[in-house]
C-alpha positions in Angstrom: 60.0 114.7 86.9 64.2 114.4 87.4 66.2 115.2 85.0 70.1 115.9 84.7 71.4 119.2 82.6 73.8 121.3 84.6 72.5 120.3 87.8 70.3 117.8 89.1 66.6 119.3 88.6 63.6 117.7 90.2 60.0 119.2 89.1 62.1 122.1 87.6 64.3 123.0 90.4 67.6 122.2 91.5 67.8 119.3 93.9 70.7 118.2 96.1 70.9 114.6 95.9 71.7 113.1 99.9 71.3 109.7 99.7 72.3 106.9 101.7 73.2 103.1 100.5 71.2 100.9 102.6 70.8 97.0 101.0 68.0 94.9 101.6 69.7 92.1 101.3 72.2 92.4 104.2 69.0 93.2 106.5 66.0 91.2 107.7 62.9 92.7 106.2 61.2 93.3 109.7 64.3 95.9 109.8 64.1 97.7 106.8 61.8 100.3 108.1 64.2 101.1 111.2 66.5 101.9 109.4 65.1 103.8 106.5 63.0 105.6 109.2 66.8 106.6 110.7 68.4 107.2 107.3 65.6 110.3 107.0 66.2 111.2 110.3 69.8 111.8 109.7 68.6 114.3 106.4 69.0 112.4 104.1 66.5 112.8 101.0 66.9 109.3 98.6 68.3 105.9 99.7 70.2 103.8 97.1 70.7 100.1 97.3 72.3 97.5 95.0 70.0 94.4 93.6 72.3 91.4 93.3 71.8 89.2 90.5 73.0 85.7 92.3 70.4 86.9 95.5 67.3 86.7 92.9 68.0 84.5 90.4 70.5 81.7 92.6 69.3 79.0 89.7 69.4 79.0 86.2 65.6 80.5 85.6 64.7 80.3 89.6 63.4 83.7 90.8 63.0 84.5 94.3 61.3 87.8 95.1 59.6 87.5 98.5 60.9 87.4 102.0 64.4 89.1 102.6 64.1 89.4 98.2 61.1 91.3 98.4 62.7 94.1 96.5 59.3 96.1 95.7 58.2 96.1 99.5 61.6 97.7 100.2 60.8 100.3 97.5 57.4 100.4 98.4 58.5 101.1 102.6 61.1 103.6 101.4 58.4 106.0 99.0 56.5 105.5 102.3 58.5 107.6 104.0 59.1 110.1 101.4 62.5 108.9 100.2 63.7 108.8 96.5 65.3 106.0 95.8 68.8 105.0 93.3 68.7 101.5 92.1 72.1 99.6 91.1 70.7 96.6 89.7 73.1 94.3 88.3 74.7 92.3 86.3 77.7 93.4 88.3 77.7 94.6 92.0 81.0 94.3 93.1 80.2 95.5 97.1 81.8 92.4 98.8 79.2 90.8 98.4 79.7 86.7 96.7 81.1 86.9 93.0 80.3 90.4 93.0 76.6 89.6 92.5 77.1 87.2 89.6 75.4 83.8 89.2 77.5 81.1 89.8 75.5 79.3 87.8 77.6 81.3 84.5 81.0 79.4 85.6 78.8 75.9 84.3 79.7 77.8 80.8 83.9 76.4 80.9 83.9 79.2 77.7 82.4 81.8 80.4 83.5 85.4 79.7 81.6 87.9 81.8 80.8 91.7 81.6 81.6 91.8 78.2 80.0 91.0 74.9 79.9 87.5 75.1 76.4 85.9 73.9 75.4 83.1 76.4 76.6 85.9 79.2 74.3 88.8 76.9 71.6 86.3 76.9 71.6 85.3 80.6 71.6 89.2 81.9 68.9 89.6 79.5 66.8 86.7 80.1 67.0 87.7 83.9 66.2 91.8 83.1 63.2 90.4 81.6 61.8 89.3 84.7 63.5 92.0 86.9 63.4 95.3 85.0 59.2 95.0 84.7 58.9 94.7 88.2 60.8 97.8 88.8 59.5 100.1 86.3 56.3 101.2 87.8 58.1 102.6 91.0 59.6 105.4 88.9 59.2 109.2 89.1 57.7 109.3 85.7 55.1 106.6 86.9 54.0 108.3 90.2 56.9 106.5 91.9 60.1 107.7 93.3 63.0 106.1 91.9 65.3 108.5 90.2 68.3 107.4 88.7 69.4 103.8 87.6 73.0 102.5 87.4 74.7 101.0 84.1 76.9 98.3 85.4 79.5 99.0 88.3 82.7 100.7 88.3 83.2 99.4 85.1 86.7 100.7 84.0 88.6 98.7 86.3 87.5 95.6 84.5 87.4 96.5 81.1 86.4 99.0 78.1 83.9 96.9 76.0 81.4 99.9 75.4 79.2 97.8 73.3 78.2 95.7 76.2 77.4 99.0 78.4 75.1 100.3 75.3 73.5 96.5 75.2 72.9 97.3 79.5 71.6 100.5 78.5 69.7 99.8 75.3 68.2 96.9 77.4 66.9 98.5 80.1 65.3 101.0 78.1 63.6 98.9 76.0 62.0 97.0 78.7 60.6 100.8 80.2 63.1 102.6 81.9 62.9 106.2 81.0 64.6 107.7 84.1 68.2 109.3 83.4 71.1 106.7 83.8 74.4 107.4 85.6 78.0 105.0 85.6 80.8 105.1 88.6 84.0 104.8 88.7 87.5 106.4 90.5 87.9 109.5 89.1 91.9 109.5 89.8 92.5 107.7 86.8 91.4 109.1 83.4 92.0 105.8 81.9 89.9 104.1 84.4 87.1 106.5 84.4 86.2 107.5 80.9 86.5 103.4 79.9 83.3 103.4 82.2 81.6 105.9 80.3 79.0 105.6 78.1 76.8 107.7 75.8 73.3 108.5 78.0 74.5 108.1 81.2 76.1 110.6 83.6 79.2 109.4 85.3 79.4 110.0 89.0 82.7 109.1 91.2 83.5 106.9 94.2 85.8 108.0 96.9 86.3 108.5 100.4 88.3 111.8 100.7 89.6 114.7 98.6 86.8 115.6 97.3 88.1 119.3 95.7 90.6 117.4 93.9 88.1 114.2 93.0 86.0 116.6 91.4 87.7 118.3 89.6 89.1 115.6 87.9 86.0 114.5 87.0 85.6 118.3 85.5 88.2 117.1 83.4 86.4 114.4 82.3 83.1 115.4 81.7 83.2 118.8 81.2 81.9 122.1 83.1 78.1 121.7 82.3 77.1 118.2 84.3 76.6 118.3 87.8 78.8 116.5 90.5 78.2 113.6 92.4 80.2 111.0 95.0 78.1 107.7 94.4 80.3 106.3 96.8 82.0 108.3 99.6 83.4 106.0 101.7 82.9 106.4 105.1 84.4 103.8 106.5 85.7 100.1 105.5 85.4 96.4 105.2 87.5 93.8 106.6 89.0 90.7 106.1 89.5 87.3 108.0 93.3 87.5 109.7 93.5 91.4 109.2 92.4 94.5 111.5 89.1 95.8 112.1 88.9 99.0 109.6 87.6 102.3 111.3 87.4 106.0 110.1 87.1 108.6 112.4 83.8 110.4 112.8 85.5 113.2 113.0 87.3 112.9 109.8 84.6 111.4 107.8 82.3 114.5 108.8 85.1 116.8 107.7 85.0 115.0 104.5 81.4 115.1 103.7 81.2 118.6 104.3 83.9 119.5 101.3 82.0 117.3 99.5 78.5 118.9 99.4 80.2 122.2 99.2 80.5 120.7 95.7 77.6 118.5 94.9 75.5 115.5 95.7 76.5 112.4 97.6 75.5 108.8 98.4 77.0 108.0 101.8 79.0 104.0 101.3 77.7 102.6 103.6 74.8 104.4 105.5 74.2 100.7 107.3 76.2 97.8 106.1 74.4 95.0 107.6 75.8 91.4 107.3 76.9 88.7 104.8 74.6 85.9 106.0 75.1 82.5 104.9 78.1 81.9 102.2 77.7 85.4 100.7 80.8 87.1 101.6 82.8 88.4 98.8 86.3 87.9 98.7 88.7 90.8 96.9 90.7 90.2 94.1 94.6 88.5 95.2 93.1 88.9 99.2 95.1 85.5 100.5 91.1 85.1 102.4 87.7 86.6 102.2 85.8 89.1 104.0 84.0 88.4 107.5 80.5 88.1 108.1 79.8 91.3 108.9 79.6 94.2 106.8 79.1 97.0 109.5 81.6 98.6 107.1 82.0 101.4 110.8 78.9 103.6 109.1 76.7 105.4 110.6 74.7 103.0 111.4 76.0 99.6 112.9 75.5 96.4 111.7 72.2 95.7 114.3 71.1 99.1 113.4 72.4 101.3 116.5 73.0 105.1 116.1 76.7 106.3 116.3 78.9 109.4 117.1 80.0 109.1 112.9 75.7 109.4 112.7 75.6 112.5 114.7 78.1 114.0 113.7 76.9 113.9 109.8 73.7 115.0 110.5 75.1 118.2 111.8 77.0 118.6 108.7 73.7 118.1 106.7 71.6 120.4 108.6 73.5 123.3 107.0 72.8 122.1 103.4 69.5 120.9 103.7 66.3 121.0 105.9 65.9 117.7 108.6 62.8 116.1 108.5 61.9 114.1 111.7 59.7 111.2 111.6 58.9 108.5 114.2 61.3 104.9 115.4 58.3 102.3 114.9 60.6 99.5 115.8 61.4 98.4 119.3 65.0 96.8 118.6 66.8 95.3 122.3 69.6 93.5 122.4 70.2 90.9 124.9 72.5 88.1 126.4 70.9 84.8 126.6 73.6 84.0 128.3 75.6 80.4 128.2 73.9 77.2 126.2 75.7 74.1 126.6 76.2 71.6 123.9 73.5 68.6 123.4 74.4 66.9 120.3 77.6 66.6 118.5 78.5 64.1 115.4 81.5 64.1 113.0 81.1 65.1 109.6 82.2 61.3 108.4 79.7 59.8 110.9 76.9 61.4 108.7 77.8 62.1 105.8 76.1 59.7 103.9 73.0 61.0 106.0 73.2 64.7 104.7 74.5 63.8 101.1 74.8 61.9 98.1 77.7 61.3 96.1 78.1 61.9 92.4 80.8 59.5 91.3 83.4 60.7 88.6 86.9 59.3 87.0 88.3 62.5 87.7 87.3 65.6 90.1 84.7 67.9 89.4 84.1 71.3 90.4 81.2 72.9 92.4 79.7 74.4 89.4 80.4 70.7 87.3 77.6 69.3 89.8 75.7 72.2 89.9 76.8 73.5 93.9 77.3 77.1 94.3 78.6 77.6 97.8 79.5 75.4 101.2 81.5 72.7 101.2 82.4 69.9 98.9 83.6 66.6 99.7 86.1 64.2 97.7 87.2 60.3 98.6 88.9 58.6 97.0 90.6 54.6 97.7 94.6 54.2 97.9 95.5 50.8 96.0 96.2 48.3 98.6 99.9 48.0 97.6 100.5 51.4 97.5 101.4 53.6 100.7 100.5 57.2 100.5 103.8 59.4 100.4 102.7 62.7 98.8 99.7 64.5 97.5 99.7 67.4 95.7 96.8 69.7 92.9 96.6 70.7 89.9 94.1 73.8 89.8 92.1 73.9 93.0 90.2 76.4 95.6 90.4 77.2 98.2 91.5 75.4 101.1 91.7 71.9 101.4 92.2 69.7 104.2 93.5 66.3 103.4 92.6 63.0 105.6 94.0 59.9 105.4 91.7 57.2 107.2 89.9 60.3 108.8 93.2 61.4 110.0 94.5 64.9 109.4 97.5 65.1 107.4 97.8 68.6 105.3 96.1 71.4 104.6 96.5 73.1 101.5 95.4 76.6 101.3 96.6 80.6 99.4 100.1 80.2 98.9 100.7 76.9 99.5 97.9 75.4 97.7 99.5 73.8 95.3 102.9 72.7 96.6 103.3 69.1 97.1 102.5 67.6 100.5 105.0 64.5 102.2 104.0 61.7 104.3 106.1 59.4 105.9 105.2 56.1 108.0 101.1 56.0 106.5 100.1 52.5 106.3 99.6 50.9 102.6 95.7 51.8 101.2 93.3 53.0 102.7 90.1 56.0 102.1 91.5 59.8 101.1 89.1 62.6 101.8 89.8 66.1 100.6 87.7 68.4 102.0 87.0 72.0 100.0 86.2 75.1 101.1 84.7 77.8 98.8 85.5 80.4 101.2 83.8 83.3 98.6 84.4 84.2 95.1 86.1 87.5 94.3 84.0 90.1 93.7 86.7 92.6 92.3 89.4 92.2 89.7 89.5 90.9 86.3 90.2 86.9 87.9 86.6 86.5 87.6 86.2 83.8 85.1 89.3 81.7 87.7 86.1 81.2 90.2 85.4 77.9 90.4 85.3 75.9 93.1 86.2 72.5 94.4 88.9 70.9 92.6 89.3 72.1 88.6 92.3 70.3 88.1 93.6 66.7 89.2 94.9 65.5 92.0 98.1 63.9 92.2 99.6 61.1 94.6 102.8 59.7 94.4 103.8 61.6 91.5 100.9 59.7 89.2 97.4 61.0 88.6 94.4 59.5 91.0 91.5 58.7 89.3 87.9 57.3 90.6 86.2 59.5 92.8 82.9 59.7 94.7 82.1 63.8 95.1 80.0 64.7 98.1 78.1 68.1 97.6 78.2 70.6 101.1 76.1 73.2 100.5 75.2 73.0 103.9 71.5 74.1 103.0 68.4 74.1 105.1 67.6 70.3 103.9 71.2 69.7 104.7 71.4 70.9 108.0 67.9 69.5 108.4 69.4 65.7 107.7 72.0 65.8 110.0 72.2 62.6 112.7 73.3 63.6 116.1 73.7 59.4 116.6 76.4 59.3 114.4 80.2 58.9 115.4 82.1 61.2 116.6 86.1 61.9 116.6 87.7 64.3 118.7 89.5 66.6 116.2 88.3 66.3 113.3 85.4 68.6 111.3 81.9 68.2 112.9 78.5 69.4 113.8 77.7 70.6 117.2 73.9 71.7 118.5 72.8 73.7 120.7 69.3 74.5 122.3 68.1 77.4 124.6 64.8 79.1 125.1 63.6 82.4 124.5 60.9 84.2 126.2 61.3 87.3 125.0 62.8 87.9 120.8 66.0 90.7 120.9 69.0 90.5 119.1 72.0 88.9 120.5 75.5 87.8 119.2 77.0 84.3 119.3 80.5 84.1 120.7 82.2 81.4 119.2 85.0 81.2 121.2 87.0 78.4 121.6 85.7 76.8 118.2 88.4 77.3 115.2 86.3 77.8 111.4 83.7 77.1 110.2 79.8 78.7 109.6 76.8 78.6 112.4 73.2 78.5 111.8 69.8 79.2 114.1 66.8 77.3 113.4 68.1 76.4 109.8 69.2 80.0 108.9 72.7 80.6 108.0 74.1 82.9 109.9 77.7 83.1 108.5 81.2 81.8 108.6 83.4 82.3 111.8 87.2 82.0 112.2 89.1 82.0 115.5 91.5 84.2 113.6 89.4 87.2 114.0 88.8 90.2 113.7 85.6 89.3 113.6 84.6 86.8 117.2 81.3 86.9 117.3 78.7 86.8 114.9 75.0 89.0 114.7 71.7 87.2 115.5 68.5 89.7 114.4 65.4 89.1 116.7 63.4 87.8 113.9 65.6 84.5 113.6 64.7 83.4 116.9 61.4 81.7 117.9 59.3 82.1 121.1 60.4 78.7 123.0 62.8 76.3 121.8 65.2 77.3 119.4 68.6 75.4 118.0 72.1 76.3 117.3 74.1 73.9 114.8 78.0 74.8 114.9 79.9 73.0 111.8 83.6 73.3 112.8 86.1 71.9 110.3 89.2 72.7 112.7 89.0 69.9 115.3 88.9 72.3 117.8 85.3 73.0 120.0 84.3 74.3 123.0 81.5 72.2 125.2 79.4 76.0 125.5 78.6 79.2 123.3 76.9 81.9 124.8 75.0 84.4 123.4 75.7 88.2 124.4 74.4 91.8 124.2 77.5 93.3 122.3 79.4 92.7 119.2 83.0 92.0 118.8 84.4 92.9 115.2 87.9 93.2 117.0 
């Protein structure tokens, strides 16, 4: 039994919650008992992970729960080891992570207001707890499980103060059989901000990196004298951004930190590992001019492939004096390696098979990504310049997120942040002639209150010489498995413009490795079909995180899609990371 009254009490006594975020998601299942293995080697006594909404439930009524989802084998591995566990389950994530967890799907809605009481948005969290809430019930400590505390939303006060559509989260998941305590997070510097996340029947807990004398005691202030203390978050390090610097917090610091804070209560370590944003899943914050990179190391205790640092060390130290260490064996061999140099075998422009890869959906006017039901990648609009008419200017009414503009394949503007809607001039372009306008979705925000501004694509119209264009034939990119599948190497090929690339080596023996993309501009890489994430020349980030299990024994294949015009005729594969 775990219950909350002045302090956190399991079976009766007072328990010291030490927990460590670790997601599922960001990891490849034949990993998740490495590092849960470490995280109780370090003394730590729960784990706590989000469940995003958009991971399980990526269509309207499609649930995935297997593989990588298999979110009861990750709760199942972690009561294994004698861990408790903290679930965050949605609606709302935030955690850098695509749209902060939401759907996509919701934006089809052009009414769409979210974490609020709006119906259709009630009705789609609910018809979606009704098929994840059962599944984690049983897995409580009042079942014979060991889950003991669920999260109500996520640092709700900095979006809004609609406590009717907390109650409906909480009355929700108590109807459908959760009867462990609830808790809420927020910042606790701002009593505005905090208490509009509170809500009657949960306990709110704070997230914050430092200070935590003074963190606490405003949340004293808050909540009064008789309800125990708890960091959900303490951030120990940080997350970065495309075209920014690698974030790092000292061990040394962070350590200090941590010790001032369970001086004063319980804690859940942000991030204990951070893994990676595979595929398009990278969140972007909200008014960040890009997204974040690929990786999600986040400089924790734990890097991104799972290696043990100084930060690591250093906490387990600090733990040792608040709580007993309980050793248990590494069962996973993890090596990494350098496969060394692959040269390129195929390459094909992205006109020269694009009609092998896609189909358009033809419209007057543009249409966004959700409009043909697309939630990520690519997408792809042509349109035909009258005969008579010479291109002089192109400009958009209501677009994201970057856009490159060709004019009979040739490159002639890129629109993109600040610049994205300012009008583009042309001078000496012949008369006619095909426009493409290639979009990037380069990741929803996943903080601020701009969340119902996330489409993708074009939302707006497009506008050449000063008049509306109209008639347009809409090619979806998700860039999917049966995309990247379809793709014909035969097909033509232009220096400089946006194109696949492939890449074969073999592999006798299966370690993790990291793909240097050096010499390649932006765009995303895949291995054997598996997304492995965006790159971008401008860094910090230059190489990107291969796990073991994504290669095969033998042959395997690389496929680069570059959208730059710039490409190198090798990659290699090495034994260490560069996050910059």
């Amino acid at each position: 039994m775990f219950e909350i009254k002045d302090n956190f009490y399991l079976n009766g006594k007072p328990f010291k919650i030490i927990s460590g975020a670790f997601h599922y998601f960001r990891t490849m299942p034949e990993y998740w008992q490495d590092r849960l293995e470490k995280l109780v080697n370090m003394g730590c006594n729960t784990v706590e992970t989000y469940i995003p909404w958009n991971f399980h439930e990526p269509e309207k009524g499609k649930f995935i729960f297997d593989g990588m989802h298999d979110i009861e084998r990750f709760i199942q591995l972690a009561q294994n080891l004698g861990l408790y566990i903290i679930i965050r389950p949605s609606p709302y994530i935030c955690s850098e992570w695509e749209f902060g967890g939401l759907p996509a799907w919701l934006l089809r809605d052009r009414g769409m207001k979210l974490r609020c009481s709006y119906e259709p948005y009630l009705k789609a969290v609910r018809e979606y707890y009704d098929v994840l809430i059962p599944k984690l019930v049983p897995y409580q400590i009042d079942r014979g499980g060991r889950i003991i505390l669920f999260q109500l939303e996520n640092e709700y006060g900095y979006y809004g103060n609609d406590t009717a559509y907390l109650e409906f989260l909480r009355d929700t998941m108590r109807e459908l059989g959760i009867t462990v305590p609830f808790v809420t997070s927020d910042g606790p510097w701002s009593e505005a901000i905090f208490k509009s996340g509170m809500v009657d029947g949960a306990l709110p807990t704070g997230n914050f990196g430092s200070g935590a004398e003074w963190q606490f005691g405003q949340m004293k202030k808050y909540i009064g004298n008789d309800k125990p203390l708890m960091c959900m978050e303490f951030w120990n390090g940080w997350f970065d951004a495309w075209g920014e610097e690698h974030h790092t917090t000292s061990p040394e610091k962070a350590a200090a930190e941590l010790e001032e804070l369970l001086k004063r209560g319980s804690v859940n370590f942000y991030m204990f590992e951070g893994g990676t944003n595979f595929g398009f899943m990278s969140g972007r914050n909200g008014g960040s001019r890009t997204a974040d990179v690929t990786s999600y190391d986040y400089d924790a205790p734990l890097t991104e492939d799972g290696q043990i640092t100084l930060k690591y060390q250093l906490f387990k130290e600090i733990i040792s004096k608040y709580a007993p260490i309980r050793e248990v064996p590494i069962t996973t061999e993890i090596k990494r390696k350098a496969y060394g140099r692959i040269p390129c075998t195929g390459k094909v422009g992205l006109f020269g098979t694009l009609d092998k890869i896609s189909k358009p959906v033809k419209s007057v006017y543009p249409l966004t990504m959700e409009d043909i039901s697309q939630n990520y990648g690519y997408i792809l609009y042509r349109t035909y310049i009258k005969d008579n008419e010479t291109l002089n200017e192109i400009r958009f009414e209501g677009a994201a997120d970057r856009i490159q503009c060709y004019h009979n394949g040739e490159l002639i503007h890129i629109a993109f942040a600040e610049n994205i809607y300012d009008k583009a001039e042309f001078s000496h372009r012949e008369q006619g002639g095909r426009v493409d306008l290639l979009c990037e979705n380069i990741g929803r925000e996943n903080f601020g209150t701009g969340l119902e501004t996330q489409r993708k694509g074009i939302s707006g119209g497009v506008k050449i010489n000063d008049h509306r264009q109209f008639g347009f034939e809409i090619y979806p990119l998700p860039l999917d498995e049966k995309q990247i599948k379809s793709i014909d190497f035969n097909g033509g090929y232009i220096k400089g413009s946006p194109a696949f690339y492939k890449f074969e080596f073999e592999a006798d023996e299966l370690c993790d490795t990291f793909l240097d993309t050096d010499g390649f501009g932006k765009g995303c890489a895949f291995i054997n079909g598996f997304n492995l994430g965006r790159f971008w020349e401008i860094g910090p980030q230059k190489r990107l995180y291969i796990p073991a299990p994504l290669i095969k024994k033998g042959h395997n294949t690389i496929i680069i899609f570059e959208t730059e015009g710039k490409a190198a005729d090798s990659i290699a594969l090495c034994d260490e990371p560069d996050l910059g």
